[in-house]
C-alpha positions as CSV (number, residue, x, y, z in Angstrom):
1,X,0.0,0.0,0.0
2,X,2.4,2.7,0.8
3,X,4.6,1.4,-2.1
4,X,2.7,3.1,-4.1
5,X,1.8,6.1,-2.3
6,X,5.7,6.5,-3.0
7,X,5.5,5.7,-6.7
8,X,2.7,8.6,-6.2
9,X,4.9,10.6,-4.8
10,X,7.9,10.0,-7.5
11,X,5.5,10.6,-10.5
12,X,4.0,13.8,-8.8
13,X,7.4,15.3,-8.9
14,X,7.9,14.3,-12.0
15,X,5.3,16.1,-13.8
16,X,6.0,18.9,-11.3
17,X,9.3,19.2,-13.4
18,X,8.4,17.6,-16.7
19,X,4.9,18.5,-17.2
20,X,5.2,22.5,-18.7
21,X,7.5,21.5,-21.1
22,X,5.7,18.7,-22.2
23,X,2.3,20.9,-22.8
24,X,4.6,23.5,-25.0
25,X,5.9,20.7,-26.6
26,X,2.3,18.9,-27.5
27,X,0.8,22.1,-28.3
28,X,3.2,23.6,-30.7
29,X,3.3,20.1,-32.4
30,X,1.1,19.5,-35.9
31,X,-1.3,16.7,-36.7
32,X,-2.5,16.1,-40.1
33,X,-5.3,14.2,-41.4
34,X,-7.2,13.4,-44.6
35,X,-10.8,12.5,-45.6
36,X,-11.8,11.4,-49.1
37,X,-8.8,9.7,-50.2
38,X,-6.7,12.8,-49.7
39,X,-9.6,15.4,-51.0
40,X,-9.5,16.9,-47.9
41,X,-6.4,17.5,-45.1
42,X,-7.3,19.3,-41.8
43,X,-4.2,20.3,-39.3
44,X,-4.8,21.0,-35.8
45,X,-2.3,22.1,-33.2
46,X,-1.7,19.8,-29.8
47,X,-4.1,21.9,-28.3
48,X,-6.9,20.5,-31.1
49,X,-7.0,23.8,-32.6
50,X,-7.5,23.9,-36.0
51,X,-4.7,25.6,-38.3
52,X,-5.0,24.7,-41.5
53,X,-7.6,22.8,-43.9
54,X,-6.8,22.2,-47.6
55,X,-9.0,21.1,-50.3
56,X,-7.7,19.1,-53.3
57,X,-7.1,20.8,-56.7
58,X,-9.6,18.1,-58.0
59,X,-12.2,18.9,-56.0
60,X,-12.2,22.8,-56.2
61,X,-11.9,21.7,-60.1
62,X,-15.1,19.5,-60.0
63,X,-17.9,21.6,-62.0
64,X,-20.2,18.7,-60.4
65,X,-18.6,19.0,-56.8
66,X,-21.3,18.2,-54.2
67,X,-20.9,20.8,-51.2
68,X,-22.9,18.7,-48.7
69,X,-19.7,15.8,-49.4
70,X,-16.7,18.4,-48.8
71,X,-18.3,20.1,-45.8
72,X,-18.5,16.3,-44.3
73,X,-15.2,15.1,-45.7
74,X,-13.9,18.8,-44.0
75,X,-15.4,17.3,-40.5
76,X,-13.8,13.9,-40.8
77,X,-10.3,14.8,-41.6
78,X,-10.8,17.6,-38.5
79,X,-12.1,14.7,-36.4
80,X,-9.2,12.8,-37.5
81,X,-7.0,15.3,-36.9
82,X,-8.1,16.1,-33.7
83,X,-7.9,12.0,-32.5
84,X,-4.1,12.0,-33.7
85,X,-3.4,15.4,-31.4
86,X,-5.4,13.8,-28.5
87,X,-4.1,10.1,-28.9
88,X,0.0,11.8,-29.0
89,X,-0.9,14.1,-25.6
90,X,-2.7,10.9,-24.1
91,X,0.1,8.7,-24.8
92,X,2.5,11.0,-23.5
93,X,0.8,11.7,-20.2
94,X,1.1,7.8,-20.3
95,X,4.7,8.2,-20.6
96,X,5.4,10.4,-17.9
97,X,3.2,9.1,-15.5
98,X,4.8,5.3,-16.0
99,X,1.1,3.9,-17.4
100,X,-0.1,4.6,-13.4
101,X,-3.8,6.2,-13.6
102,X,-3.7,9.1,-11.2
103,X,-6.6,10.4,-10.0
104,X,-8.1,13.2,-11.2
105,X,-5.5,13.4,-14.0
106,X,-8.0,12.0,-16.7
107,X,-9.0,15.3,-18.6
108,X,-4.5,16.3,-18.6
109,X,-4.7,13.9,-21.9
110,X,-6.5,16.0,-24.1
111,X,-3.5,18.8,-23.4
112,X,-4.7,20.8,-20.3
């Protein structure tokens, strides 16, 4: 039992030290994602954020483009996007915490 209470203890001042850097580093980090075979790339930022979407030269091309299907392929590759930023900050929090669930650390994944 007190075992870990100190394992608590260690990974507390770990992300006393470790934990600012680690949010800069997640949210000045990029994730990209497409929808529609590449029609459509949305970037967000670590903070889920979005920075950038990007419509293929095809589509904008398409006399016959249907609006409805871009403004849900824009959506998906957001959604997409945003799952890569919040899997990376998740898996990182896993990282620094040495896989132990803390409580009351569950909502630090999606970048505090």
């Amino acid at each position: 039992m007190f075992g870990d209470i100190g394992k608590i203890m260690k990974i507390a001042g770990k992300m006393k030290t470790e934990l600012p850097a680690l949010k800069e580093k997640l949210a000045a980090t990029e994730y990209t994602a497409e929808a529609g075979g590449g029609s459509v790339s949305a970037t967000v930022n670590g903070k889920l954020a979005v920075v950038d979407i990007a419509i293929g030269q095809a589509v904008r091309e398409d006399p016959n483009a249907d609006f409805d299907m871009i403004e849900d392929l824009v959506k998906a590759a957001i959604a997409a996007a945003q799952t890569k930023a919040a899997t990376a900050a998740a898996e990182a929090m896993k990282e620094l915490t040495g896989g132990m669930d803390i409580p009351g650390m569950e909502g630090l994944d999606g970048l505090m």
